[in-house]
C-alpha positions in Angstrom: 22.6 -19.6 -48.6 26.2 -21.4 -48.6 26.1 -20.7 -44.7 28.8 -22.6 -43.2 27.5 -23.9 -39.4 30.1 -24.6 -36.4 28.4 -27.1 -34.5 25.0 -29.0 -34.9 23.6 -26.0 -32.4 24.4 -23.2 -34.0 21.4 -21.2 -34.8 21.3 -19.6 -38.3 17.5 -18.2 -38.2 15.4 -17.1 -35.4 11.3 -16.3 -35.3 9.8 -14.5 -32.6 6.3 -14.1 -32.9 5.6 -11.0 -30.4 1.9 -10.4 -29.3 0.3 -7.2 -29.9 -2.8 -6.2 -28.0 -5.5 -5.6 -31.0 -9.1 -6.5 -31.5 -8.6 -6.6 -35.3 -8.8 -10.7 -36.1 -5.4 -11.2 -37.5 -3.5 -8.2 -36.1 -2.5 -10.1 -32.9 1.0 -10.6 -33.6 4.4 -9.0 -35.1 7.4 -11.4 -36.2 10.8 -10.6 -35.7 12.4 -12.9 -38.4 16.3 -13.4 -38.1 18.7 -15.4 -41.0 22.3 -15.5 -40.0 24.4 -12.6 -41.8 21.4 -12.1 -44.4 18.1 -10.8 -43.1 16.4 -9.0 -40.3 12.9 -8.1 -41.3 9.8 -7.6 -38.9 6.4 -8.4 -40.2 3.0 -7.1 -39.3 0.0 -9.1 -39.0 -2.1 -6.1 -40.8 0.6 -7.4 -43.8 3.1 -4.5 -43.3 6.6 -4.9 -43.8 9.8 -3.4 -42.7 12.4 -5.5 -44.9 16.5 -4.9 -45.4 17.3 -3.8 -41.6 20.2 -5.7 -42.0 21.9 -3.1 -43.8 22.4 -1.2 -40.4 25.7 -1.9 -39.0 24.0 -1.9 -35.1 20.9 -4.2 -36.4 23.6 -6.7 -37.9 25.7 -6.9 -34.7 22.2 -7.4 -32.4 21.1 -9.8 -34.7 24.5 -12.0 -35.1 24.7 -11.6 -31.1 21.3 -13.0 -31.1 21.6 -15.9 -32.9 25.4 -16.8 -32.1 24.0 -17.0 -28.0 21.0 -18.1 -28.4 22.0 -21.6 -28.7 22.4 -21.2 -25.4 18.7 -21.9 -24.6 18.3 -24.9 -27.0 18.4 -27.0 -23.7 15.4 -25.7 -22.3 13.7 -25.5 -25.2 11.3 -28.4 -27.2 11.9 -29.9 -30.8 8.9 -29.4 -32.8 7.4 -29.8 -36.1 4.5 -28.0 -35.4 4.6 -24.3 -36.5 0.7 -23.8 -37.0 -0.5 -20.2 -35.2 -2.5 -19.6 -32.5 -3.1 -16.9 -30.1 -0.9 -16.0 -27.2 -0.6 -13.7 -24.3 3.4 -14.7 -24.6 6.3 -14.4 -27.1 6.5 -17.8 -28.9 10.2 -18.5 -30.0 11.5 -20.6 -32.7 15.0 -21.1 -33.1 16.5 -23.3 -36.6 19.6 -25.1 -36.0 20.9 -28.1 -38.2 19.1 -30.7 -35.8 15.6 -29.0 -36.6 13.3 -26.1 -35.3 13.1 -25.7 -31.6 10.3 -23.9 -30.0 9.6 -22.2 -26.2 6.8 -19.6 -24.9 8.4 -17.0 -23.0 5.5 -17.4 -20.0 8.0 -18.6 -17.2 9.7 -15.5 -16.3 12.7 -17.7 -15.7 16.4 -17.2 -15.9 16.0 -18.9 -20.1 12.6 -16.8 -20.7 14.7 -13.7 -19.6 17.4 -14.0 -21.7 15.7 -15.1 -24.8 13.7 -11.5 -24.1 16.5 -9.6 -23.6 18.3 -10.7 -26.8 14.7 -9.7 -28.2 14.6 -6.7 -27.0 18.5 -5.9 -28.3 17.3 -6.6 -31.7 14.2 -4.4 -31.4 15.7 -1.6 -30.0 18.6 -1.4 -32.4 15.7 -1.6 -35.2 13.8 1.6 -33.6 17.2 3.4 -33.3 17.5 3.5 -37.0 13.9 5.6 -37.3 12.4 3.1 -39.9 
């Protein structure tokens, strides 16, 4: 990837596994997956795709704006090694810096949980703006 980080913090990819209301087993989730000046791709959990969104200038500048502040939240948020899936009523983020994978549910409504939305949503709208 010969990705050159600033700081220990700096987040280079971002997950957000975003709940969708289905009663398909298996369809209960969407992933917005985020890798520093590479990738922006949201998955499915029927298996569909929408690959190479990075190659919309606005997607790239939501995306690079989400990962360059979202370091912000690392504070607030735990260090884990556990990535295994379950079911959620709430976003679960996952944020990869240099010092490992950290993880928060956005359930609080708080000041972090807003902001980590909001970045989110940026990212998402940008993605339906381009009609794909």
């Amino acid at each position: 990837m010969n990705l050159e980080l600033e700081n220990n913090d700096q987040v280079y990819i971002a997950l957000f596994d975003i709940p969708v209301e289905t009663s398909i087993m298996g369809f209960q989730t969407e992933t917005l997956a985020l890798v520093f000046g590479l990738n922006v791709h949201l998955y499915h959990g029927s298996g569909s795709t929408i690959t190479n969104l990075e190659q919309y200038p606005e997607v790239m500048k939501a995306m690079q704006s989400l990962l360059i502040s979202s370091s912000q939240a690392l504070p607030y948020m735990e260090l884990t090694k556990d990535m295994n899936f379950y079911n959620s009523q709430c976003v679960r983020v996952y944020l990869k810096t240099e010092q490992g994978i950290y993880f928060r549910e956005l359930c609080k409504n708080d000041k972090i949980d807003t902001f980590l939305q909001g970045m989110m949503n940026y990212v998402l709208d940008e993605i339906t703006k381009t009609g794909v």
